[in-house]
C-alpha angles and dihedrals in degrees: 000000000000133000129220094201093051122025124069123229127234108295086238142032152156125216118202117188122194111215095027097184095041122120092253094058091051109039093040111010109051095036085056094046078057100053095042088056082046080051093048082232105126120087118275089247112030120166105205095202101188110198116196143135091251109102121226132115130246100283090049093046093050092054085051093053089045089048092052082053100055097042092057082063097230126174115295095225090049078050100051085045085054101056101035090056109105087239108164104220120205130166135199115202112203146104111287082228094052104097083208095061081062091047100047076040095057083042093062099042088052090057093043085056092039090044109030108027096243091165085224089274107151141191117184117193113199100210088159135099121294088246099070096047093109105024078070098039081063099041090063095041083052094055092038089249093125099063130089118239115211112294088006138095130218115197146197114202095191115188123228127284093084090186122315098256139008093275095049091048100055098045080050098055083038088062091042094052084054088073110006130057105236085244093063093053109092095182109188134243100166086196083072103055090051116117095240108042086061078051085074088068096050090042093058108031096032106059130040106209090067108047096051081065098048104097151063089291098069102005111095095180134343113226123199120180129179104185130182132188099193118078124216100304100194097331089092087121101041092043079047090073088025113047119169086294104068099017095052117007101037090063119356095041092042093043084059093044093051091052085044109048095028128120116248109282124239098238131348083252109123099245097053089047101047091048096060095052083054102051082046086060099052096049078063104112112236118250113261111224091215088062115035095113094065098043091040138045128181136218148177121172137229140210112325143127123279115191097340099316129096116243138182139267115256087247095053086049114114104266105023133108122255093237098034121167100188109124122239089191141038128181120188146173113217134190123219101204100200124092095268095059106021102139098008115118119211113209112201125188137182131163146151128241095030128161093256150009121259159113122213151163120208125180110207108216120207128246124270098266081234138026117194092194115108106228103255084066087067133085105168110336102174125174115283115265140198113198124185109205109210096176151040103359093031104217156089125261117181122197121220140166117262135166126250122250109256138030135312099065111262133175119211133173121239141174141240115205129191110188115191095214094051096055101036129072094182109092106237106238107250116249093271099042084065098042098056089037092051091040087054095048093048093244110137097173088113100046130072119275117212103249086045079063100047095046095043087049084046082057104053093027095095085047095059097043084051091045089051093040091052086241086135117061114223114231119199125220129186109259103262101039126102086257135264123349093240091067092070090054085063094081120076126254111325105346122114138204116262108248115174 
């Protein structure tokens, strides 16, 4: 796995960003770009070619990419490295579907290597719609721009969604492989490139008093929540063919569960480690169709108030239909059928309009087999836990036992908390920041590999074909509670879910 602290990126490059004026670019790209060249992590000659329908020339281009940079308010000093670094800014203006946007394209990127000495290396950055993946995967293969000359790369950085079920997916990676080497696809989960979400690795492989602990013997239940507390802003169109399903669990929850859940690794290296998510995410047992209701609960949620604020219904939001029935919440029990997990549910829930923002892990630990306190020794002695906190407050907190301070004699239980803000001085890099500097290094272990795609999409596949069919009933729950009722029915016999 790379480090950006550590590893050094290719001399030259060139980045070419599709949709070069889009909110993405603006709001993610270009400040990274900033804070890499804080970082002195971008190559010493680096050529930034933007590609959009707005029409303006290089000089024009180069001011927009410097005013996306201050506007995302980063660091002054990130700012000044920026634009003191020598970065040769050129711009084509043209359609994604017009054959000749990919020749004067090829032009420019000739003369970057002619000129500039760019070496052919290329790195390619889809910011663009799903539906023209693979419209500009062709137009490079057509101008001889997606393969690798001798000691040189040539890369795709694809967003997230990688098709929108098994059978799309598939037909999308199909399409890639037509012009890319699956070597050369670096397709994007930016949970992955979170801090802490690496900090799984390290918690696990790195310390032995932890790892002994990770599995069916100790573990009672395993708990992962993505909560937000925003609706769908003006994504209402886009979350009405999505839903929870497709825009969280699919990838980002999956992604978590697979680090999670997975073997030890041969080697940090990104294949061994891909492959044992994947193999994680093959032990999962399919859904059965007789039983979904059981296993899975629905929600969307209606009018409420969200931090002091009263907020719509979904299906008041701008976009979405008035009888809408796409779930802004999902709640499920999973089985991971392999030695680690038998026996082991893991209980997953997203959801919109929550009552707070965060990610977290928790591993649910089971109770001593015997307590030789009489009851009245005991305050609130709950199960230990180990809780991983993704976002906001990156960290780890662990529960434990411990006895109160006087006579007579009293349990209680406390916490211990690690913040990663609190005992690091180092600032983590954001999500973006890793992905360029990875995609530039040639390192894809943080990126999705194709049969990591396909699997994730095999698990969530029978979900999709009962939600269509109307086999899953949908539940509604007021904006700013934990979701619908149902959802703490989920959990077996007396356990909750951990709302902070």
């Amino acid at each position: 796995m790379a480090d950006p602290d550590g590893g050094s990126v290719a001399v030259s490059a060139a980045l070419v960003v599709f949709g070069a004026t889009g909110d993405l670019a603006h709001r993610k790209l270009y400040p990274a770009l900033a804070s890499l060249a804080g970082r002195h992590q971008l190559p010493r000659k680096l050529a930034i070619v933007g590609i959009a329908r707005t029409e303006m020339n290089d000089d024009d281009f180069r001011d927009e990419v410097f005013k996306a940079v201050v506007a995302a308010g980063k660091d002054p000093a990130e700012q000044q490295a920026f634009e003191n670094r020598d970065i040769i800014f050129r711009y084509v203006a043209g359609s994604f579907d017009d054959e000749d946007t990919y020749a004067r394209l090829a032009d420019v990127l000739n003369e970057c290597d002619e000129r500039h000495a760019i070496s052919a290396n290329r790195l390619y950055y889809l910011a663009t719609v799903p539906q023209m993946f693979v419209r500009v995967a062709q137009g490079l293969g057509k101008v001889g721009l997606a393969g690798e000359r001798e000691g040189a790369f040539s890369r795709i950085i694809i967003e997230k969604p990688f098709g929108h079920d098994l059978e799309s997916a598939r037909e999308l990676n199909a399409q890639l492989h037509e012009v890319f080497d699956e070597h050369q696809i670096y397709r994007i989960d930016h949970y992955l490139a979170k801090e802490t979400v690496q900090n799984i690795l390290a918690l696990r492989f790195a310390n032995a008093i932890f790892e002994p602990l990770w599995n069916r013997r100790y573990v009672d239940h395993v708990q992962i929540t993505v909560a937000e507390q925003l609706g769908v802003e003006h994504r209402g169109t886009f979350y009405e063919h999505a839903g929870a399903l497709r825009d969280i669990v699919q990838n980002h929850v999956l992604q978590v569960l697979a680090l999670t859940a997975m073997e030890p690794p041969a080697s940090f290296e990104a294949d061994p480690i891909r492959d044992e998510k994947v193999k994680a995410l093959r032990s999962i047992r399919p859904f059965d169709p007789d039983h979904m209701e059981e296993r899975v609960v629905r929600g969307q949620y209606t009018a409420g108030i969200v931090d002091g604020m009263e907020v719509p219904a979904y299906r008041d939001e701008e976009g979405v239909s008035p009888s809408s029935k796409t779930e802004t919440f999902l709640a499920l029990e999973l089985d991971i059928d392999n030695w680690r997990w038998a026996g082991v549910p893991i209980y997953i829930r997203t959801g919109k309009r929550l009552p707070k923002r965060m990610t977290e892990v928790v591993l649910r630990y089971k109770q001593v087999p015997f307590l030789p306190l009489p009851s009245t020794a005991l305050d609130s002695v709950e199960p230990n836990e180990m809780v991983m906190r993704i976002q906001p407050d990156e960290g780890i907190e662990l529960s434990f036992a411990a006895k109160v301070p006087g006579s007579p004699f009293r349990v209680r239980t406390q916490q211990l908390s690690f913040s990663y803000s609190r005992s690091f001085a180092e600032r983590a890099p954001e999500a973006y920041e890793r992905v360029l500097f990875d995609a530039l290094l040639g390192d894809p272990t943080l990126f999705i590999r194709e049969d990591e795609v396909e699997q994730a999409w095999r698990i969530v596949q029978p979900l999709i074909d009962a939600f269509r069919e109307g086999r899953v009933p949908l539940s509604f729950y007021p904006a700013g509670t934990w979701g619908p009722s149902e959802a703490d029915h989920l959990l077996a016999g007396d356990d909750t879910w951990r709302n902070p």
